[in-house]
N, CA, C and O atoms as a DFTB+ gen file, in Angstrom:
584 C
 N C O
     1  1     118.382     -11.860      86.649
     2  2     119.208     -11.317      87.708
     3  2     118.320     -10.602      88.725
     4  3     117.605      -9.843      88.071
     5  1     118.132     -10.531      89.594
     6  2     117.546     -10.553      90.974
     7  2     118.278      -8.784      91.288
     8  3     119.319      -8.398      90.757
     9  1     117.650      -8.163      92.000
    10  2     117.725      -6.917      92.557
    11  2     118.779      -6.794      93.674
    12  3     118.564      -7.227      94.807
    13  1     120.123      -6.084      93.253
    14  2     121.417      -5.624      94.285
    15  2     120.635      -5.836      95.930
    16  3     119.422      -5.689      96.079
    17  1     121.063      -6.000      96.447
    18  2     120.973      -6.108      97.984
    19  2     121.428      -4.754      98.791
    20  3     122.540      -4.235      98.885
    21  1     120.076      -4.351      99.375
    22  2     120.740      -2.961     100.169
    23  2     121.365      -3.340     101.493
    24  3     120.750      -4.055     102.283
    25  1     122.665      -2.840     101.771
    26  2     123.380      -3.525     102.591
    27  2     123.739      -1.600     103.225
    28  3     124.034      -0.675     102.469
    29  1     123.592      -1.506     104.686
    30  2     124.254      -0.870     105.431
    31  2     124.900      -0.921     106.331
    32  3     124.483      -1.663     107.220
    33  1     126.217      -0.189     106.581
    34  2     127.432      -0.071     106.841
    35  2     127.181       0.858     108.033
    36  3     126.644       1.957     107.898
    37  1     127.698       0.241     109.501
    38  2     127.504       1.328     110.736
    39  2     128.420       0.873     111.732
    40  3     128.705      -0.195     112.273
    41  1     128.865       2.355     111.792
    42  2     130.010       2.426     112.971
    43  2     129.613       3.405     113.920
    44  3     128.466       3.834     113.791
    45  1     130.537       4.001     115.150
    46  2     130.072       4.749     116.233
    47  2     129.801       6.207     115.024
    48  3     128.647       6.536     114.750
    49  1     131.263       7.108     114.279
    50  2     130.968       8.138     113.878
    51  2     130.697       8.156     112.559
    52  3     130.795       9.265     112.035
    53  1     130.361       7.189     111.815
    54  2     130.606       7.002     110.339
    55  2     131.758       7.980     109.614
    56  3     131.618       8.496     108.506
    57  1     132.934       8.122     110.490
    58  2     134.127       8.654     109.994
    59  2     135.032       7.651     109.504
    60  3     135.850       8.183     108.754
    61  1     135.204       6.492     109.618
    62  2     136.455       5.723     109.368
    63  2     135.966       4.429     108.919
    64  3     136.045       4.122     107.729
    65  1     135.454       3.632     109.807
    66  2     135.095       2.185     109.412
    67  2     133.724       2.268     108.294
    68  3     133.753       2.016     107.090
    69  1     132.799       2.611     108.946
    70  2     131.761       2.458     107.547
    71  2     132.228       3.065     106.366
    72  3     132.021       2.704     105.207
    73  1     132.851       3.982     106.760
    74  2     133.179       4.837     105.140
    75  2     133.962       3.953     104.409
    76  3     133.554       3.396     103.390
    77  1     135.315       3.766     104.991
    78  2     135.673       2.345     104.325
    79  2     135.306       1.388     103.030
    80  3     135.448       1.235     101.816
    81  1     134.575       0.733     104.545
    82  2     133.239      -0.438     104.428
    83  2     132.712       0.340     103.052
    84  3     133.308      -0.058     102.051
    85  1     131.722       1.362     102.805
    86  2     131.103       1.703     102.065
    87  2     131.497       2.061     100.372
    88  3     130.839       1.937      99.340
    89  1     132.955       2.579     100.661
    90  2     133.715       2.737      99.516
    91  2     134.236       1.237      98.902
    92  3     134.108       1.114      97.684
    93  1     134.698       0.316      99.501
    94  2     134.936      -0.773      98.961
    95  2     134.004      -1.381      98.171
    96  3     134.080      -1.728      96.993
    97  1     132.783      -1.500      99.258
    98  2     131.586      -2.037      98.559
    99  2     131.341      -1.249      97.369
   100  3     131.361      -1.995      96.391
   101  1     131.119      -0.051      97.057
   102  2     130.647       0.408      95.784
   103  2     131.809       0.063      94.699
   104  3     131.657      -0.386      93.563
   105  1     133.102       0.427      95.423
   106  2     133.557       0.180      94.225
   107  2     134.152      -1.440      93.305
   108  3     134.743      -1.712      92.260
   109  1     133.550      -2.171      94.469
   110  2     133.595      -3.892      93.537
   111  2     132.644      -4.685      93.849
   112  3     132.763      -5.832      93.420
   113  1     131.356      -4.348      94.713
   114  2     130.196      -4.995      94.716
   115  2     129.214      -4.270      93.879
   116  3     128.067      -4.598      94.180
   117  1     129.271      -3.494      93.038
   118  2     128.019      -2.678      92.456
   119  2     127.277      -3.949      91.628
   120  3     126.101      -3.768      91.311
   121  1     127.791      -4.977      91.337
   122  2     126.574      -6.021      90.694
   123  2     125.703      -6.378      91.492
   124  3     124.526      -6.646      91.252
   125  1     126.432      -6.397      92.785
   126  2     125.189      -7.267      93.782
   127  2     124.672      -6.725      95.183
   128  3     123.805      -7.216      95.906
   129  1     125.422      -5.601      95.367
   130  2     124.883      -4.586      96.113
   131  2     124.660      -3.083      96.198
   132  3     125.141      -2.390      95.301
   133  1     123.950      -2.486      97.225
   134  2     123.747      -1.123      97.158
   135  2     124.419      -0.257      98.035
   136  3     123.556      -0.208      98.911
   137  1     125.344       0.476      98.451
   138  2     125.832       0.641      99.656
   139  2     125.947       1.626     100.249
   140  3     126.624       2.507      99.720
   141  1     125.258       1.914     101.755
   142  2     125.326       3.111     102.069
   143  2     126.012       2.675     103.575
   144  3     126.437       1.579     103.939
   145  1     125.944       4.021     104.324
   146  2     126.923       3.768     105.694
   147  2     126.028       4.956     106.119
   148  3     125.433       5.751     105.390
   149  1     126.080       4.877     107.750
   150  2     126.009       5.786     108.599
   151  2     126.806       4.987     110.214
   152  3     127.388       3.973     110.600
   153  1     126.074       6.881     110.875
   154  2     127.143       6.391     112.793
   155  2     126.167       6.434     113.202
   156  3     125.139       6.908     112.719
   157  1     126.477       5.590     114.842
   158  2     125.523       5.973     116.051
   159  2     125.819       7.720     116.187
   160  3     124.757       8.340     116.127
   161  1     126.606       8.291     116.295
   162  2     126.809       9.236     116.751
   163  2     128.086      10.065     115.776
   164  3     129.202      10.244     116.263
   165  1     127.821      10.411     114.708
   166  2     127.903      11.100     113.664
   167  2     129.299      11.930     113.802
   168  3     129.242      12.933     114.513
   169  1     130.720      11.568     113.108
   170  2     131.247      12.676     113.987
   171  2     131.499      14.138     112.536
   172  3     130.979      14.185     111.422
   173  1     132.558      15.204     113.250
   174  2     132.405      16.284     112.308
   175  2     132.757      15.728     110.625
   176  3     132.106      15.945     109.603
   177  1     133.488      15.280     110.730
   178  2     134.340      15.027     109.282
   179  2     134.941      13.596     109.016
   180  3     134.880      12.795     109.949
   181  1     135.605      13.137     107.644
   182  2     136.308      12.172     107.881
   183  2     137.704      12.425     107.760
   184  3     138.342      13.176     107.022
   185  1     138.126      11.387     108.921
   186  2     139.692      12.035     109.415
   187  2     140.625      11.804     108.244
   188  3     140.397      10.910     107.430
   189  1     142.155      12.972     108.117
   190  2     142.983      13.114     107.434
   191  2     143.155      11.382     106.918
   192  3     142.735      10.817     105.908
   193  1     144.048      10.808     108.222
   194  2     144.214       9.732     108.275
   195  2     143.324       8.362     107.398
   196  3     143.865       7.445     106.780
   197  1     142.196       8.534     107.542
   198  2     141.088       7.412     106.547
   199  2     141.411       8.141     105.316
   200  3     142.017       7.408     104.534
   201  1     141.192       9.497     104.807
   202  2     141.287       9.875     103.293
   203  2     142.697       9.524     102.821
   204  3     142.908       8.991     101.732
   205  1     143.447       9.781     103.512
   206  2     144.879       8.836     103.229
   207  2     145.148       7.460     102.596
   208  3     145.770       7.098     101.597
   209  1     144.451       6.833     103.547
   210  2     144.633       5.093     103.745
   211  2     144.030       4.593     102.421
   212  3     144.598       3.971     101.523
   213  1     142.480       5.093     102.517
   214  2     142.090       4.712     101.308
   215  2     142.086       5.468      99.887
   216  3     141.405       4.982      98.984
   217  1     142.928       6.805      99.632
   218  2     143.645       6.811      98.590
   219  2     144.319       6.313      98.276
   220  3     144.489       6.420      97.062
   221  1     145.253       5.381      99.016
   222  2     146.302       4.284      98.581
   223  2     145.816       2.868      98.349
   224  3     146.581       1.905      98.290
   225  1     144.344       2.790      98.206
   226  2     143.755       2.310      97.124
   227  2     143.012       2.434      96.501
   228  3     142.049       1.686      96.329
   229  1     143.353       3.804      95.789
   230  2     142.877       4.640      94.572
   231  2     141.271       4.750      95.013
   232  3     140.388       4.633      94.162
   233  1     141.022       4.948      96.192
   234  2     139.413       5.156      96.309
   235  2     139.578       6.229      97.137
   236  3     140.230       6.139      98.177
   237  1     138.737       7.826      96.559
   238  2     138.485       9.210      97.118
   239  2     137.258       8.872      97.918
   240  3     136.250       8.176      97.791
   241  1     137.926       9.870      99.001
   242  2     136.419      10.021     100.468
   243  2     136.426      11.106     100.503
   244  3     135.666      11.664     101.294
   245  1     137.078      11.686      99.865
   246  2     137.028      13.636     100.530
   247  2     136.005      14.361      99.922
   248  3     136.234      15.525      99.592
   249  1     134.621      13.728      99.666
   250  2     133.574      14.225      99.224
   251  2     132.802      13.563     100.320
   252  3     131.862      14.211     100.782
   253  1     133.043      12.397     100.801
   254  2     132.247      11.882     101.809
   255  2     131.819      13.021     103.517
   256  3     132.513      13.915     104.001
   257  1     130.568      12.524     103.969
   258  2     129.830      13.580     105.102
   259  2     129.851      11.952     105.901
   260  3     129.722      10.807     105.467
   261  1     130.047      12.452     107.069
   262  2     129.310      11.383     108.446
   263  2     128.230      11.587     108.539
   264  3     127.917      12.733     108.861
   265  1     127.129      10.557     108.299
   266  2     125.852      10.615     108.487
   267  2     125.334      10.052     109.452
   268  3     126.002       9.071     109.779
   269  1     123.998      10.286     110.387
   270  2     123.235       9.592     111.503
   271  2     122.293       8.492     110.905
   272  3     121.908       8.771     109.769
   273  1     121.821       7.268     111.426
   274  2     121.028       6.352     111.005
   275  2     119.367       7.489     110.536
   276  3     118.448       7.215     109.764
   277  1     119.567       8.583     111.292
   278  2     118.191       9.312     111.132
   279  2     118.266       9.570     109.919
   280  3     117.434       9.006     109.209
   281  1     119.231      10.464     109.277
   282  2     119.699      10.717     108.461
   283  2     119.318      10.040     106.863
   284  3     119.315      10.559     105.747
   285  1     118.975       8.500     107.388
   286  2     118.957       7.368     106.356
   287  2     117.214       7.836     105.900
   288  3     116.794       7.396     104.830
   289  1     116.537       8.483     106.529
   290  2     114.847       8.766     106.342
   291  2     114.225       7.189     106.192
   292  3     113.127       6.929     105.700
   293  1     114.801       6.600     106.516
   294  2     113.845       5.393     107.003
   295  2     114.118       4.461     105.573
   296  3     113.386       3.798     104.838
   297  1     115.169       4.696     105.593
   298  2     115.509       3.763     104.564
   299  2     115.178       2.178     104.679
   300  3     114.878       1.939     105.849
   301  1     115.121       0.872     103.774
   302  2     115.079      -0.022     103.761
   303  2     116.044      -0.700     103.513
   304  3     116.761      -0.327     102.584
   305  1     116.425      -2.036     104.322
   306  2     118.378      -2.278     104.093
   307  2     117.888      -4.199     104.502
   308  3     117.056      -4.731     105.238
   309  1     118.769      -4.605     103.707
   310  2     118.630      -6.215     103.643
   311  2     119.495      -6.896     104.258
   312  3     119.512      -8.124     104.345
   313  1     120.238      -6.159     104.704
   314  2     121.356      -6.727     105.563
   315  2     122.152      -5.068     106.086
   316  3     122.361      -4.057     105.415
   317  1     122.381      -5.314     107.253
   318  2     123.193      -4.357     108.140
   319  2     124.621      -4.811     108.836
   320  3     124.793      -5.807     109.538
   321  1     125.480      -3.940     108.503
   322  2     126.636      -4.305     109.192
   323  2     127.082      -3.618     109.950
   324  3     127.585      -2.520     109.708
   325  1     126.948      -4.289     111.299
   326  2     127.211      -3.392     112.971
   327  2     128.865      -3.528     113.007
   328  3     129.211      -4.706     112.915
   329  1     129.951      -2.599     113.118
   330  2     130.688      -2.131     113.125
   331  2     131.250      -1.691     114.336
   332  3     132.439      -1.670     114.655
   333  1     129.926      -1.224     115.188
   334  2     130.221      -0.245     116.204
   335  2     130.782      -0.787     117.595
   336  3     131.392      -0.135     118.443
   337  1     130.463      -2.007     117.625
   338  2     130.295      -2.747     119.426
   339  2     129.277      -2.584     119.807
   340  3     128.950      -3.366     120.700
   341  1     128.360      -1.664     119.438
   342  2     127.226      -1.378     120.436
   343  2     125.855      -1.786     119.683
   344  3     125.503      -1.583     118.521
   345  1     125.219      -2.420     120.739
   346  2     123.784      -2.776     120.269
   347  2     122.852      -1.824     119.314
   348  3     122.458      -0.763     119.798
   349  1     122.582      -2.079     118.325
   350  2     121.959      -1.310     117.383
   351  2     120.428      -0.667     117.256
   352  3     119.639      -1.546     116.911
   353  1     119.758       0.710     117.454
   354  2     118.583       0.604     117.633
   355  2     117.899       0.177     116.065
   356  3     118.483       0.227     114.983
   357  1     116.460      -0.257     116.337
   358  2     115.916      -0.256     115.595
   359  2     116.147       0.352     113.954
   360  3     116.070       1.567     113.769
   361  1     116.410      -0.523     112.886
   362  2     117.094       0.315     111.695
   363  2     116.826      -0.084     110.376
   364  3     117.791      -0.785     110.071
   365  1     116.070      -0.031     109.443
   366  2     116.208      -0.301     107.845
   367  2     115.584      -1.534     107.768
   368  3     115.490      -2.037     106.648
   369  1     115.121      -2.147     108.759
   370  2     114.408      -3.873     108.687
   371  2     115.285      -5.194     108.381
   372  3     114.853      -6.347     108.411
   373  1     116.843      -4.718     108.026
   374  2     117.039      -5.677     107.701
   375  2     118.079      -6.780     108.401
   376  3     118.161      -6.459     109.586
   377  1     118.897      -7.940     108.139
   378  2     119.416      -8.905     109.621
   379  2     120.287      -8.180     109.695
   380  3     120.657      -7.302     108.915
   381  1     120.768      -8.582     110.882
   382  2     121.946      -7.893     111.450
   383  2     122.908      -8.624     111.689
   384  3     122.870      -9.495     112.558
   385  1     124.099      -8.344     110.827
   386  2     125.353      -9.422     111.351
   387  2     126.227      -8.047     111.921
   388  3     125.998      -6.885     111.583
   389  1     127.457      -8.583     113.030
   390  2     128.312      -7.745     113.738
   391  2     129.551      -8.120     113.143
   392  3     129.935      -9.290     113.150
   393  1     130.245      -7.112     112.587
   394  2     131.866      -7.437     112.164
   395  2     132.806      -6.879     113.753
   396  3     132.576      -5.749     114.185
   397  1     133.545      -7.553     114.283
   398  2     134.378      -7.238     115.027
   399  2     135.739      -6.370     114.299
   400  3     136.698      -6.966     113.808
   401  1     135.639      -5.179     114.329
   402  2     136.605      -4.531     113.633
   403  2     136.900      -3.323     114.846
   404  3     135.969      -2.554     115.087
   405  1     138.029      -3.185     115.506
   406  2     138.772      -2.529     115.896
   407  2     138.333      -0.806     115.422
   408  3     138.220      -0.821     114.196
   409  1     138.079       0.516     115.923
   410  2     138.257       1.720     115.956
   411  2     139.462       2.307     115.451
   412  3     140.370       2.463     116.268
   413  1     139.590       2.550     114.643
   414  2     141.378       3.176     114.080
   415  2     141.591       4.682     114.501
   416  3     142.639       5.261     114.215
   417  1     140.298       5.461     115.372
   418  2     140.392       6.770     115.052
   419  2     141.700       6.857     115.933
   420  3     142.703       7.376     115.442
   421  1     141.711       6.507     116.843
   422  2     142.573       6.446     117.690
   423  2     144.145       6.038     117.864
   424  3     144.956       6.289     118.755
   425  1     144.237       5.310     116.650
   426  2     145.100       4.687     116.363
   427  2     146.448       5.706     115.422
   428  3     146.211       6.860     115.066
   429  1     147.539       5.150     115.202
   430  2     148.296       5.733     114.321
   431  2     148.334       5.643     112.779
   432  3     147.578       4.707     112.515
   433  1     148.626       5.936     112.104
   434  2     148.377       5.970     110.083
   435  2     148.704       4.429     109.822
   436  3     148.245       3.856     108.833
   437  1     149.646       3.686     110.903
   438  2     149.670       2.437     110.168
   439  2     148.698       1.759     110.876
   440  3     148.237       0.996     110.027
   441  1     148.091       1.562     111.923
   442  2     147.196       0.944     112.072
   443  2     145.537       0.996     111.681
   444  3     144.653       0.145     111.585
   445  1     145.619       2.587     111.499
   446  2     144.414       2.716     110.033
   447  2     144.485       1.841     109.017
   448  3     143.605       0.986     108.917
   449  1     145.525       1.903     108.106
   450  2     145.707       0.696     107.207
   451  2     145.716      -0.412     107.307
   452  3     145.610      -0.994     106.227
   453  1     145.834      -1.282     108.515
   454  2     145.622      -2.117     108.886
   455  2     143.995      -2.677     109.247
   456  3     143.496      -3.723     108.833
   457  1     143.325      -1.612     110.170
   458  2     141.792      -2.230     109.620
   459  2     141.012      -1.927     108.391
   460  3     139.987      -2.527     108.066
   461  1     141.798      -0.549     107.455
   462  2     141.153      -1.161     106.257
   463  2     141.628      -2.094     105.878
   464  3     140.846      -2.992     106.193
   465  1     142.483      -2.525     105.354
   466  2     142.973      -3.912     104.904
   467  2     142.014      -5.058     105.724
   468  3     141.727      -6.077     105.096
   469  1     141.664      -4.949     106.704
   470  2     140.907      -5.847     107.663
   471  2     140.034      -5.514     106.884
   472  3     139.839      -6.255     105.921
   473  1     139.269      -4.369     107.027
   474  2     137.462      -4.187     106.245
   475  2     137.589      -4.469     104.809
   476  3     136.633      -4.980     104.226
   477  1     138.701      -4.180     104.162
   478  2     138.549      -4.699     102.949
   479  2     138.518      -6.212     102.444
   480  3     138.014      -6.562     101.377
   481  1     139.273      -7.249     103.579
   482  2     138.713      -8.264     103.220
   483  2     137.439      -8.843     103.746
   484  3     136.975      -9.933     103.411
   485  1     136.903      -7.977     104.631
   486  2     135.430      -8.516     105.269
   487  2     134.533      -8.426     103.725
   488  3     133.841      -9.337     103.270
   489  1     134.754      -7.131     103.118
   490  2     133.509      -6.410     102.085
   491  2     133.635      -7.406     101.279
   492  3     132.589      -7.887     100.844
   493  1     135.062      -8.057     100.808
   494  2     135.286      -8.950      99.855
   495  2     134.784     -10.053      99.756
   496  3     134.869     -10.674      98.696
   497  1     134.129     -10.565     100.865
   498  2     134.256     -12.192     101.561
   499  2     132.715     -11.698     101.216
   500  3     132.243     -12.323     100.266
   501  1     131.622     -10.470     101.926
   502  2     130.385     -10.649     101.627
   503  2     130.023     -10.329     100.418
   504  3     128.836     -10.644     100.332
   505  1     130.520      -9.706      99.056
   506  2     130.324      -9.442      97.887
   507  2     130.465     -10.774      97.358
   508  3     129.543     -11.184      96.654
   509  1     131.825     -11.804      97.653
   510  2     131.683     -12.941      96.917
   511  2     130.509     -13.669      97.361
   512  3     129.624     -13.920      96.543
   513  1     130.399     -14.072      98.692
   514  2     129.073     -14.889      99.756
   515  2     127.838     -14.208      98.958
   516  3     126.899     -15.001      98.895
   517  1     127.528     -12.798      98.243
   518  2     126.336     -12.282      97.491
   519  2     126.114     -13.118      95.995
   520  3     125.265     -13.841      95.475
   521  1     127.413     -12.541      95.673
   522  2     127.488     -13.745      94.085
   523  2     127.145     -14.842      94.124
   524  3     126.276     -15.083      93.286
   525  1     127.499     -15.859      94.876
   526  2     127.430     -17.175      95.147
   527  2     125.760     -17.267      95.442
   528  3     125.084     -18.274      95.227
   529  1     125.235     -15.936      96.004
   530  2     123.448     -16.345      96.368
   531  2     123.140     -16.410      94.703
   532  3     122.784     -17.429      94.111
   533  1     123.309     -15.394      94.233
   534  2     123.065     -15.010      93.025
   535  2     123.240     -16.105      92.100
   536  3     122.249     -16.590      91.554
   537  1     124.168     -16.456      91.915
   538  2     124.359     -17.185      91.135
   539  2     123.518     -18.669      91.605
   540  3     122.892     -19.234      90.707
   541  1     123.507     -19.277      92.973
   542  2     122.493     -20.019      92.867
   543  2     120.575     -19.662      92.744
   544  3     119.623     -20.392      92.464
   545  1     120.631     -18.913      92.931
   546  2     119.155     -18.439      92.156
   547  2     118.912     -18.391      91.329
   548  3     117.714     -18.561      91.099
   549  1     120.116     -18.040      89.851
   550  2     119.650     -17.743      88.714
   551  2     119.957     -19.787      88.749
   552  3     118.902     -20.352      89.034
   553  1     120.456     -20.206      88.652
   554  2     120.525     -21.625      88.522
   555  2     119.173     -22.427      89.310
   556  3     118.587     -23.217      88.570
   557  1     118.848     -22.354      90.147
   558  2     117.024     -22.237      90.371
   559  2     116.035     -22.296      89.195
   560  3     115.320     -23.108      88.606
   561  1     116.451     -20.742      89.166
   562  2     115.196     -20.077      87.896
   563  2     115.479     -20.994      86.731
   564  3     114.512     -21.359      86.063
   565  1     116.636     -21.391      86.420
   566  2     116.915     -22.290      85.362
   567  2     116.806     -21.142      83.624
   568  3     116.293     -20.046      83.401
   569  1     117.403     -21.910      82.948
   570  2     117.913     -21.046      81.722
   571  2     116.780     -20.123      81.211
   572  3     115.663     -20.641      81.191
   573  1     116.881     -18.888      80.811
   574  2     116.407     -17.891      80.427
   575  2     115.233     -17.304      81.259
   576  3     114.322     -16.633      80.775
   577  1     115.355     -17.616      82.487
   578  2     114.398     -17.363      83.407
   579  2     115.191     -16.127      84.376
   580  3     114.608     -15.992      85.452
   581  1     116.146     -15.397      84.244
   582  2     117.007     -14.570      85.291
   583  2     116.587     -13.198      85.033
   584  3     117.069     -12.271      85.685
């Protein structure tokens, strides 16, 4: 078995969408990834509204902080997920794919739930797309070689 994939999660405040993003991933990709999140621009807290949404699927944020990419100390990341709209500086080395996901801060309690439900099937789609690497590699390496 081959080493989890560090995958980071970035939105404008890392209040709503990466956190999300980040909670999903840990809590049903931990075989095949590592998951952290930060913002371009960090905001105070995460809103009522996100700790809500995603308690109603049994996943706690109210320990979670908005963090800055600085923040990351130069972390190393194998894949990045831009969140934000905005062009990404320099970050963690690793590719960069863009999820088009909508801002909820702004939005009302049901349309929060609505892009998690959106981010939750993005996280889903790249945790399975991880397995599927995985699993063709160890089929590569061939029997007792993983």
């Amino acid at each position: 078995m081959s080493e989890p994939k560090r995958v980071l999660f970035v939105c404008i405040g890392n209040a709503c969408r990466s956190q999300m993003a980040e909670a999903f991933a840990r809590a049903y990709g931990s075989d095949v990834l590592v998951a952290s999140s930060a913002g371009l621009f960090p905001a105070n807290a995460v809103p009522p509204d996100t700790l809500r949404a995603m308690e109603e699927k049994n996943l706690d944020l109210s320990g979670q902080v908005p963090k800055s990419l600085e923040d990351l100390d130069h972390a190393k990341f194998d894949l990045i997920l831009n969140m934000s709209g905005f062009p990404l500086p320099p970050v963690g080395g690793g590719a960069v794919r863009e999820w088009q996901v909508p801002d909820p801060i702004v939005m009302e309690y049901e349309g929060h739930c609505g892009v998690r439900d959106r981010i939750e099937r993005l996280v889903m789609n790249l945790i399975l797309e991880l397995r599927r690497q995985e699993n063709q590699e160890a089929a590569k390496a061939g029997p007792g070689r993983t």
